[in-house]
Every structure is written in structure tokens, then in C-alpha cells.
C-alpha positions in Angstrom: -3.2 27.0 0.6 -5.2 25.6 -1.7 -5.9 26.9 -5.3 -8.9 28.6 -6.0 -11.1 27.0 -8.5 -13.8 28.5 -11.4 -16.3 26.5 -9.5 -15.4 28.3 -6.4 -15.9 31.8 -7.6 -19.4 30.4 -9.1 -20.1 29.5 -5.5 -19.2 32.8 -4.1 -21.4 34.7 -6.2 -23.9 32.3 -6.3 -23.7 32.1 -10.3 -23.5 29.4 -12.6 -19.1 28.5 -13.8 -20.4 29.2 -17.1 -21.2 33.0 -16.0 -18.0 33.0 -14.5 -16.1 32.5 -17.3 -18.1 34.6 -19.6 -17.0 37.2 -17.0 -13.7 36.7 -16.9 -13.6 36.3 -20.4 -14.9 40.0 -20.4 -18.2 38.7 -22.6 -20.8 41.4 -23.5 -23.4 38.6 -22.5 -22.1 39.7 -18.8 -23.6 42.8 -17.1 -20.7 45.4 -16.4 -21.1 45.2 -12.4 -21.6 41.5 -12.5 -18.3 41.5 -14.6 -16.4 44.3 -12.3 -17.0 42.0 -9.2 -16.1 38.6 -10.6 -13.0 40.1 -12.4 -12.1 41.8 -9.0 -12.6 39.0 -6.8 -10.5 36.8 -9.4 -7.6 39.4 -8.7 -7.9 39.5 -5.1 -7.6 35.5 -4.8 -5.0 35.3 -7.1 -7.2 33.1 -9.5 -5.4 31.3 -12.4 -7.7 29.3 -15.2 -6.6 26.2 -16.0 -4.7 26.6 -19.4 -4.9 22.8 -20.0 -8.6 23.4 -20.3 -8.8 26.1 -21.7 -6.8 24.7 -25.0 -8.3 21.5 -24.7 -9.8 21.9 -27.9 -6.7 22.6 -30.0 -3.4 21.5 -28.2 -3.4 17.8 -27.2 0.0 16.7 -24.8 -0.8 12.7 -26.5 0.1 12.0 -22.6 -2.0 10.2 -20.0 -1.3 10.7 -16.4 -1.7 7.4 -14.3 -2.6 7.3 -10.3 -2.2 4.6 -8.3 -2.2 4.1 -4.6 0.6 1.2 -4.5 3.0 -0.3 -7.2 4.0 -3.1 -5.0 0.3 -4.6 -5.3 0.5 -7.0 -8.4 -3.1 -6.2 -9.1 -2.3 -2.5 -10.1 0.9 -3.5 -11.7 -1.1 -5.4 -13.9 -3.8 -2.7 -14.5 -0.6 -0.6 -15.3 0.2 -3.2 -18.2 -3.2 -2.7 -19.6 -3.1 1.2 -19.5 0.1 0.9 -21.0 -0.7 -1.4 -23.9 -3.8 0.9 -25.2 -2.0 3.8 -24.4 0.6 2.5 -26.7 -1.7 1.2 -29.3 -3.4 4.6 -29.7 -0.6 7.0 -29.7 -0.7 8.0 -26.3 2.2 7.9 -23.5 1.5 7.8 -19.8 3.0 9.3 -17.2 2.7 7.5 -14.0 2.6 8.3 -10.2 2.0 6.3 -7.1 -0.2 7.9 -3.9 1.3 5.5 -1.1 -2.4 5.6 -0.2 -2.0 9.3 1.3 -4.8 12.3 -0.2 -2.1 14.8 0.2 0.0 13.4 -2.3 -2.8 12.2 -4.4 -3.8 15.9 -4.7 -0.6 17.1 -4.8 0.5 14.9 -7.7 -3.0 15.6 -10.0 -2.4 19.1 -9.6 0.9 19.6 -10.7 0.2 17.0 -14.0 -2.6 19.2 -14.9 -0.6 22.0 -15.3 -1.0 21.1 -19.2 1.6 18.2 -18.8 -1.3 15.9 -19.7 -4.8 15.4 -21.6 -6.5 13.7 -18.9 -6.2 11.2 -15.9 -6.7 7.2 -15.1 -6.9 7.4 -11.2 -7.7 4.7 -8.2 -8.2 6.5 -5.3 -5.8 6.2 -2.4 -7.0 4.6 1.2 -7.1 7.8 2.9 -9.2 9.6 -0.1 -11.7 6.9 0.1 -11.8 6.4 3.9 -12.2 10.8 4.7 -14.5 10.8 1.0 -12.2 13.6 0.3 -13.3 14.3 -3.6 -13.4 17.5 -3.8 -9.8 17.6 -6.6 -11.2 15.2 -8.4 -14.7 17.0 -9.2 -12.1 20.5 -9.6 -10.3 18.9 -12.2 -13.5 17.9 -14.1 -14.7 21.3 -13.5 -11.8 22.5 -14.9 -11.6 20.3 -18.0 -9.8 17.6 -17.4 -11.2 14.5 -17.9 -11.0 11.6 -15.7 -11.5 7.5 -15.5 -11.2 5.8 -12.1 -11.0 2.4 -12.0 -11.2 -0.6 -9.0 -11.7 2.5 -6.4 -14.0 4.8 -7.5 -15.7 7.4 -5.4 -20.0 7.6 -6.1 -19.6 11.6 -5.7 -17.9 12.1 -8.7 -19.2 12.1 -12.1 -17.1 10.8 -14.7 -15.9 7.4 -16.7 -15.5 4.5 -13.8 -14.3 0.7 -14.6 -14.9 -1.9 -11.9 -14.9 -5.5 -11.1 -17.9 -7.7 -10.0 -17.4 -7.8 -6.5 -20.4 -8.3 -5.2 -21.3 -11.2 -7.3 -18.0 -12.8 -7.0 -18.2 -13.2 -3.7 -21.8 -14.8 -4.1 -20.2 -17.3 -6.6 -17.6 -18.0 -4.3 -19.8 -18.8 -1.5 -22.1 -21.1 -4.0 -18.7 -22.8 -5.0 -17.4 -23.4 -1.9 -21.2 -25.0 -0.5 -21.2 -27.0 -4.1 -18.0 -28.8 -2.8 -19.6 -29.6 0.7 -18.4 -26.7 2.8 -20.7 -25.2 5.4 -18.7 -23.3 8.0 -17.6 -20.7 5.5 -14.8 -17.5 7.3 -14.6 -14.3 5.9 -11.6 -12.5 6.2 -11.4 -8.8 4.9 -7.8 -6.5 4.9 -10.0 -3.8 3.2 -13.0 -3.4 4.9 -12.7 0.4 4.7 -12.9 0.1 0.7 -16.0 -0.2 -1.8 -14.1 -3.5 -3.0 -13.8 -4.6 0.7 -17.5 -3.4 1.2 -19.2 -5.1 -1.7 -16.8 -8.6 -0.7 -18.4 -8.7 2.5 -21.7 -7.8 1.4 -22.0 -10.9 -1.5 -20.1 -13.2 1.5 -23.8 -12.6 3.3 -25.7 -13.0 0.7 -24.3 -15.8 -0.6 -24.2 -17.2 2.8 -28.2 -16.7 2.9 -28.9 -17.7 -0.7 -26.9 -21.7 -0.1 -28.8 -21.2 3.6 -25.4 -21.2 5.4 -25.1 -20.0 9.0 -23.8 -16.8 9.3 -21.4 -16.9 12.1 -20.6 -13.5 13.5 -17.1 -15.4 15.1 -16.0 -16.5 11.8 -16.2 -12.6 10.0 -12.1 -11.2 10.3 -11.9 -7.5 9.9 -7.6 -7.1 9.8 -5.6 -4.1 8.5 -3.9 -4.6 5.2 -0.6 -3.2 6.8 -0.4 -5.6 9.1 0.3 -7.9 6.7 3.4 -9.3 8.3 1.3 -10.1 11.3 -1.0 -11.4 9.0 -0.7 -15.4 10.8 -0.9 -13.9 14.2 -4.3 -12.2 14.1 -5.9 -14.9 12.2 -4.9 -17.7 14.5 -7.6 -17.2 16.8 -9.9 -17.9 14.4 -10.0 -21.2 14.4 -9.5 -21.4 18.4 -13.2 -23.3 19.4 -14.6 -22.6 16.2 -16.6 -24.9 13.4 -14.6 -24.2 10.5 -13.9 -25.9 7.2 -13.0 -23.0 4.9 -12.0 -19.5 4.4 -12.8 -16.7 1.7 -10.0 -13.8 1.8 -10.1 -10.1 0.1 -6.2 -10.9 -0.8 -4.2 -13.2 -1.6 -1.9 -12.9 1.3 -4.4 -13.2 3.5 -5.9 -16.4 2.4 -2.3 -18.2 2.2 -1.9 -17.1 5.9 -4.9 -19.0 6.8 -4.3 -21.8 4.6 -0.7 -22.2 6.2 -2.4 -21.8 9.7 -5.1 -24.8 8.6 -2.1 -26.9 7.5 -0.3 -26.1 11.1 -3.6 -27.2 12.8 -3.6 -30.6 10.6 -6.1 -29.8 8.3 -5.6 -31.5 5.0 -6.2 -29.3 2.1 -8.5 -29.3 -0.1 -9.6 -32.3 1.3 -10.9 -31.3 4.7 -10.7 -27.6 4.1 -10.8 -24.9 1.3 -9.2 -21.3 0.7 -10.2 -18.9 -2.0 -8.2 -15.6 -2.3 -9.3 -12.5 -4.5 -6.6 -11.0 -6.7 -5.1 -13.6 -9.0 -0.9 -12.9 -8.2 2.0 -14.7 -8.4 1.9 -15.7 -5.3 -1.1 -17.6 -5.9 0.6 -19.6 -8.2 3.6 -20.1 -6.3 2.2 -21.1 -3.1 1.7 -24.5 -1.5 -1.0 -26.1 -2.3 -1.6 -23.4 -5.1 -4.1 -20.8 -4.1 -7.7 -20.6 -6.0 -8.7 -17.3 -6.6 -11.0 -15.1 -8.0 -9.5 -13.4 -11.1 -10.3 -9.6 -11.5 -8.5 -9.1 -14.6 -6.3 -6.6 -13.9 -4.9 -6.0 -17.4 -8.2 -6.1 -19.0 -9.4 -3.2 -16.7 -6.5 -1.1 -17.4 -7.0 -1.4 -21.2 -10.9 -0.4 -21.0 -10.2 2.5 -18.5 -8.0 3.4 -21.0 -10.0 3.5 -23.8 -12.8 5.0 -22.4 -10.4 7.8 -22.0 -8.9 7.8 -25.3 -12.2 7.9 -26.7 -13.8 10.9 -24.1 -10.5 12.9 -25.5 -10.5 11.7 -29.2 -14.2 12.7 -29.4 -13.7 16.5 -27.6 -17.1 16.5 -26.0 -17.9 17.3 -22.9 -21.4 17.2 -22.9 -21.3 12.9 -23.3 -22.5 11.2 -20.3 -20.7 9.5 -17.7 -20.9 5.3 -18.0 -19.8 2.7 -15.5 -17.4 -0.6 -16.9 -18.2 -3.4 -15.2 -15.4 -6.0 -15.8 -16.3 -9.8 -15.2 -14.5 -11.9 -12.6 -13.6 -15.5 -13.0 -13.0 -18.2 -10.3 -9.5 -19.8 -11.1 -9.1 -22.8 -9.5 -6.2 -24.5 -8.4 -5.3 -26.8 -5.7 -6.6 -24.8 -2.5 -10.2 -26.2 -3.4 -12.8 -29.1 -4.8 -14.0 -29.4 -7.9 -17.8 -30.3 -8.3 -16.2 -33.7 -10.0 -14.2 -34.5 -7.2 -17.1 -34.3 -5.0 -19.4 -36.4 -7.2 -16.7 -38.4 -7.7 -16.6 -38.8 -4.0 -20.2 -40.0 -3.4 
């Protein structure tokens, strides 16, 4: 059963969380029967305030609780080394817990750090969380007093500290690079469609596609689950069955070397007949055959200013400071999957 919150009592009475606390707090600012029927109602649902809040301003754990949806994915390992690094620089340990993408444990996990094990939390919301826009623990926490940054998945429903990459306008660069080194039949494959990343990928893959004056190919746009990634060569196979095709833009890097090892199966010669560009910069990127050109999100980088932002919402004890949104950069690292603009002039 789930706990009962401040805010929920507020709702109940149709009274503001600040009268509710005065009440329970047996202020004299209350009215005695307002008072009697909060206090009562507190009892009866077995209400019990956040102590972590409530000493917020004089008892500090120094320790930062860390949610991510999957360790294995080298982007969040390396947002993890960021968190890490200004947690360490500033005093602060972390304690870290993975979702495996599922709300349940997600909730589950926040609630029992906030039991005054920790100050405040760096979250990315899991797949199911974001799919069902299930936020309600995360505004509870707030509520409560317990500050939060999200980073990479963020939810617009909540108000609080939020660090994210430019995904939108990376994938408009990446369209503009790929037309700059004479590509015209561009593929879009997403493995995370259901996400705001995935979302604002595909939605800078269009408009890039109309600002070069590309054809948008409906035939050429791959929607594939990110757990299927062992399958990863089968589904995308029959994309290039009868279709025009002379390069591919992937939401992972997995994804994009699938395609690029199908392209080489098919007798393309890359990059000199066909191009591949991958978002997340991992190892296997670097390791892969040709090596794979990617856009950069910076993982580390976004872990440090997530955790700075909440360094600095904790070190400052205010909760009245208004909510900002990081946006972190992205960079187009190329390698061998791709043209340069001096090859091509080169070229001609």
C-alpha cells in the first residue's frame, strides 16, 4: 500500500501542505477543528512525516543517492564517473542503485533511501516510469523535502534541477553532415522511440531531413526495441531489401554497427559508398570495424553538472530557488564510419 504523503492530506482537506503541517505541528495559526480533523485523519492513515525533511536544515547525511535504469549501458557508467568525481570533490559520497528500467523498483528504491539515509537524489528515470508518466514519487519526494536532479530522462511534470543533452540539434547536425558528404538517402533507426531522447532524435532526423531538402522516406524510418538487441541484424535486414539507401543514423551504438555490418554483407564499401553515425560515444565504437562515428553526449560531463547543481541546491538550504534546465552540448566524433568535408572536396 502506498504511503501517505503531506501533499495527500492537503488534497483531502482541500488545504494548502503548508496548513497541513502547521496543523500537525499543533500551530496556534490553525483553527482548533481544522487541527482536530487533520491530526485525526493523520492517525487514522497511519501518516508518518518525512524526518529527512523535516531536519533538513540541521542534520546533513554528506550522502547522495544515485538512480539509474541500467549499469550495463556505458553511457550511464560514465555519467556515474562524473557523479562520482564531484561527489568526491565536495565532500559528498553516493550511494547508488540500478531500476532495471521497472517503476516498481524505482519507487521502491527512492523510498527506502529517503528514509534519512541521504540529502537528496540524482535520478534517470526508468523505461517503464517514462513510458506510463508515472511521477507521482518523484513530485512526493519534493514535496516532502527532498531534493532532486534528473538527468538524460527527465519527466516535464516534475519541477526540479534537470541536465540534458542536445538531442534535437544533434540530430539536425548529423543529417547536415551526412548531406555535406554527398549522402541523400538518409535511414533512421530508433531503439528508444518510447523515450524523450528517442523522441527529440527522430524529431531533429526530420527536420534536418527538410532543412538539406532530403526526401523523407517513410520505408527508411526503423522503430526496433532496445531489448531485442541480439536480434538487432535480423530486423534491420529488410531495410535495405528494394530500398535507395546510402546511409544510416542510429539512437545507439549497437544499432548502427548492426547496420553497418549488414551494409558490409550487402557489398557496400564504407565510408566510401555508405555512411553510419551512432549516438552514445562507447567503447564499442572505438573497437568496431570500420570504427564507428558518433555523436558524443558527454556522459561524464553530465554527471558532474547534475551533481553540482545538487551540491549547490543542498549547500545553499533554500527551497524557495527556482528550478533550471542544463543543457549539455553534443559533439560529432568522427571516425572511420563517415566522410569528411575534405575527402569530399578532395574528391571533386
Amino acid at each position: 500500500m502506498k504511503k501517505i504523503t503531506i501533499k495527500d492530506i492537503a488534497a483531502k482537506f482541500d488545504v494548502s501542505i503548508s496548513t497541513v503541517s502547521k496543523a500537525l505541528n499543533d500551530s496556534y495559526e490553525i483553527s482548533d477543528k481544522t487541527k482536530a480533523k487533520i491530526q485525526k485523519y493523520a492517525k487514522k492513515k497511519k501518516y508518518k512525516p518525512n524526518f529527512n525533511a523535516l531536519s533538513l536544515k540541521n542534520r546533513r547525511t554528506k550522502t547522495i543517492g544515485v538512480v539509474i535504469p541500467d549499469m550495463l549501458n556505458y553511457f550511464f557508467a560514465q555519467v556515474f564517473q562524473g557523479v562520482e568525481k564531484k561527489a568526491n570533490e565536495n565532500g559528498y559520497k553516493i550511494i547508488t542503485c540500478i531500476s532495471n528500467e521497472s517503476y516498481d523498483k524505482e519507487v521502491e528504491t527512492m523510498e527506502m533511501l529517503s528514509n534519512g539515509s541521504i540529502d537528496g537524489f540524482i535520478v534517470s528515470m526508468s523505461k517503464e516510469t517514462g513510458m506510463n508518466k508515472c511521477v507521482d514519487h518523484f513530485n512526493d519526494m519534493i514535496e516532502e523535502g527532498t531534493p532532486i536532479v534528473m538527468f538524460d530522462r527527465v519527466a516535464k511534470d516534475v519541477e526540479c534541477d534537470k541536465v540534458v543533452a542536445d538531442d534535437y540539434e544533434a540530430a539536425v547536425k548529423t543529417v547536415k553532415h551526412l548531406k555535406n558528404t554527398g549522402c541523400k538517402n538518409i535511414a533512421f533507426i530508433s531503439t528508444i522511440s518510447d523515450l524523450i531522447g528517442g523522441k527529440d532524435r527522430y524529431k531533429g532526423y526530420l527536420e534536418g531531413m527538410k532543412i538539406e531538402e532530403l526526401p523523407i522516406n517513410e520505408k527508411l524510418i526503423l522503430n526496433i526495441q532496445e531489448s531485442d538487441y541480439k536480434k538487432y541484424e535480423e530486423i534491420i535486414e529488410p531495410l535495405f531489401e528494394n530500398n535507395d539507401i546510402d546511409s544510416v543514423i542510429a539512437s545507439s551504438e549497437q544499432s548502427a554497427i548492426a547496420a553497418m555490418k549488414i551494409a558490409q554483407r550487402k557489398g557496400y564499401k564504407i565510408p566510401e559508398n555508405f555512411s553510419v553515425i551512432g549516438f552514445a560515444n562507447g567503447l564499442l565504437s572505438r573497437h568496431s570495424n570500420p570504427k564507428l562515428t558518433t555523436v558524443s553526449q558527454h556522459g561524464e560531463r553530465m554527471g558532474e553538472k547534475a551533481a553540482q547543481m545538487l551540491i549547490d541546491r543542498l549547500e545553499q538550504n533554500e527551497t524557495d530557488i527556482p528550478t533550471v534546465t542544463e543543457v549539455i552540448r553534443t559533439d560529432l566524433v568522427e571516425r572511420n564510419s563517415t566522410k569528411t568535408y575534405l575527402e569530399l572536396s578532395n574528391n571533386n
